[in-house]
N, C-alpha and C positions, 0 to 999 in steps of 0.2 A: 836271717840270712838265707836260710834253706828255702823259705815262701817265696821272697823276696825273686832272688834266683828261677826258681821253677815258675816263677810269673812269665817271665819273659820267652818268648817263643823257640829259641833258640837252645834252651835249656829245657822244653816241655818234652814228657815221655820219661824222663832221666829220674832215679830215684834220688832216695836221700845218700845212700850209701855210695854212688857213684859222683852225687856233687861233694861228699865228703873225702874220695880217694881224690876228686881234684882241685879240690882247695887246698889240698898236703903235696900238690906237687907243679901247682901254678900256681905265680905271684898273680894274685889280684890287686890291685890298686885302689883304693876308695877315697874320696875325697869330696871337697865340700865347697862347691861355686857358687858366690854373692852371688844377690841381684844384681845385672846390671854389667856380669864379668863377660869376656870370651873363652868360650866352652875351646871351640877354637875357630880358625878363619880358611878363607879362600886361600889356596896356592900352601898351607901348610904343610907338609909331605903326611901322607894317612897310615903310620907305622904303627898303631895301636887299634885295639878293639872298643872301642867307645861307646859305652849306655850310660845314658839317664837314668838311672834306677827311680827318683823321686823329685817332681817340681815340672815346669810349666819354661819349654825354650822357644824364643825368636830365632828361625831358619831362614837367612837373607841370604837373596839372591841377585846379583847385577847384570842386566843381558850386558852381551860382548863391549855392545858397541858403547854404553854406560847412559842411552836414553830412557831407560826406564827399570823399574825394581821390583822386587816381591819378598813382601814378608809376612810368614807363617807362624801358629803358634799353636805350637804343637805340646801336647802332654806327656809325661812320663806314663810307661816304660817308653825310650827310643833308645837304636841302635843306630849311631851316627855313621851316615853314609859305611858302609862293612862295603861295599861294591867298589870303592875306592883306595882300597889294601890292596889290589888287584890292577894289572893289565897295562896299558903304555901308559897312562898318568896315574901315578898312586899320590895324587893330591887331592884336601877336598874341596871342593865344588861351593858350596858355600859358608857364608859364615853360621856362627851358631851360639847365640849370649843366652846367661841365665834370664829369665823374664823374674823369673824369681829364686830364692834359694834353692839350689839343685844339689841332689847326690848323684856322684859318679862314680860308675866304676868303668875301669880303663885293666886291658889284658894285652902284652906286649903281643906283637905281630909275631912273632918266633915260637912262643908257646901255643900259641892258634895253633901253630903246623903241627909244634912237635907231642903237644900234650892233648888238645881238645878233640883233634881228627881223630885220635884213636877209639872215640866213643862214637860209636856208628852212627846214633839218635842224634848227636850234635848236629854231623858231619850231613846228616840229610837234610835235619831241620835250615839248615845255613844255607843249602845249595839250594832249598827249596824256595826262601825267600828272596836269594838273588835271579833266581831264573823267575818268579813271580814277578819283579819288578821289571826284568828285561822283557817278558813275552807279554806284560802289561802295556809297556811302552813300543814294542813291536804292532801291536792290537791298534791303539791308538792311532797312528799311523794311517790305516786304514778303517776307521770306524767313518759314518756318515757325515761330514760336513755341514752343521745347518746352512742352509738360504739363509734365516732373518739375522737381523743384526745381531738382535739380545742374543742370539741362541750361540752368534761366532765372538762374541764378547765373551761368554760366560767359555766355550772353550780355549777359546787364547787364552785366559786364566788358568783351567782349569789342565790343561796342558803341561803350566811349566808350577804347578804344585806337585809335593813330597805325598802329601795326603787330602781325603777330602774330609776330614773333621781338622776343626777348630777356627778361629777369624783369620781372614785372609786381607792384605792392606797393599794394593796394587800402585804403586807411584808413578805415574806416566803421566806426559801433558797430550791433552784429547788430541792434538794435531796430530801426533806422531803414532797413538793408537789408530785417528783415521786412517794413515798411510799404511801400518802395518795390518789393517784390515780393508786396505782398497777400498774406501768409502769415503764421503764426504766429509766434514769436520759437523758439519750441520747433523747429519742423517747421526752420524756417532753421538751426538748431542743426544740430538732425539731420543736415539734406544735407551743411553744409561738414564736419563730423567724418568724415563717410561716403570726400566726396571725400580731406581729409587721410589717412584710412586706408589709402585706396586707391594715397596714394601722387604725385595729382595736383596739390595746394596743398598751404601750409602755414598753420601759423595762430600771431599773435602775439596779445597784447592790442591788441583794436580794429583789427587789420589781418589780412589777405588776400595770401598772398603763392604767385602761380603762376609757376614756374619755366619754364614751355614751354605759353603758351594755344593754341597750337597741334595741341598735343599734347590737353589738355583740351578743346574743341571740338571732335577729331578721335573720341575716345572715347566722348566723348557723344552726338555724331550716332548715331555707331553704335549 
């Protein structure tokens, strides 16, 4: 329990004796989602504190308009969307199923306030990964634009991902990828076969599938 806990970033700095006065005075919740369940979904209201503790989750995502998708897969430890407890929509954003058996632990939104802020080391650790991810996504923003195709393929991707480890499996039909990249259907052809050749994605009907975006962003800067 005590390892388990001090894994996760949010709990780092914290002894044992301080995760022990707040296991005696917050409910934790622990629980055990199939393969194949909903951890939870899109539009759910985000009233709880929700980690992964152990196992392997599918993070789907729908753009607005419902042309095309994204789905991640991501490893335990995660803290499911925390940034969305917070502010005009306290809904989450996307769905979130076991890939496989997962352990959870869930901490009611109330006890956030009233029990964990009082420990300094939390309260920073917490503020630090949500402002991490806003001045991340702030950055972005203005970071460089490639010119070449491959290079604005791999960041329209790499844009609407959670993280860049694990396979990423993009569902869009190439037309509609050409239009949201102002480019030809042909030229959009061209780049991802180029990229497949090369080794970086792969290609299914109507999906996108990068094994390490990591890796592709990394080669493509270059």
């Amino acid at each position: 329990m005590y390892e388990n806990l001090l894994r996760l970033p949010y709990f780092q700095g914290m002894s044992k004796d301080d995760i022990t006065a707040i296991l005696d005075k917050v409910t934790f919740e622990f629980s055990s989602c199939p393969s194949g369940k909903e951890i939870c979904c899109t539009g759910d209201i985000c009233n709880r504190f929700i980690i992964v503790m152990q196992g392997e989750v599918l993070s789907c995502a729908t753009a607005p308009d419902g042309t095309y998708s994204l789905t991640e897969e991501i490893n335990a430890p995660l803290a499911i969307e925390p940034y969305s407890m917070f502010g005009k929509e306290t809904t989450f954003k996307r769905n979130y199923i076991a890939k496989e058996e997962c352990s959870i632990l869930s901490i009611d939104k109330q006890y956030l306030f009233s029990e964990l802020t009082k420990y300094q080391i939390f309260t920073i650790n917490f503020l630090n990964l949500i402002s991490y991810r806003a001045q991340a996504q702030n950055n972005a923003v203005w970071q460089y634009t490639p010119t070449s195709i491959k290079g604005r393929i791999a960041k329209f991707i790499g844009m609407r991902c959670n993280t860049l480890d694990g396979t990423k499996r993009m569902q869009i039909k190439m037309e509609r990828l050409a239009t949201l990249l102002c480019e030809t259907r042909l030229n959009v052809s061209k780049a991802l076969n180029e990229l497949k050749n090369e080794g970086y994605i792969e290609l299914q009907r109507k999906e996108i599938i990068v094994p390490s975006l990591k890796r592709l962003i990394k080669e493509i800067e270059d």
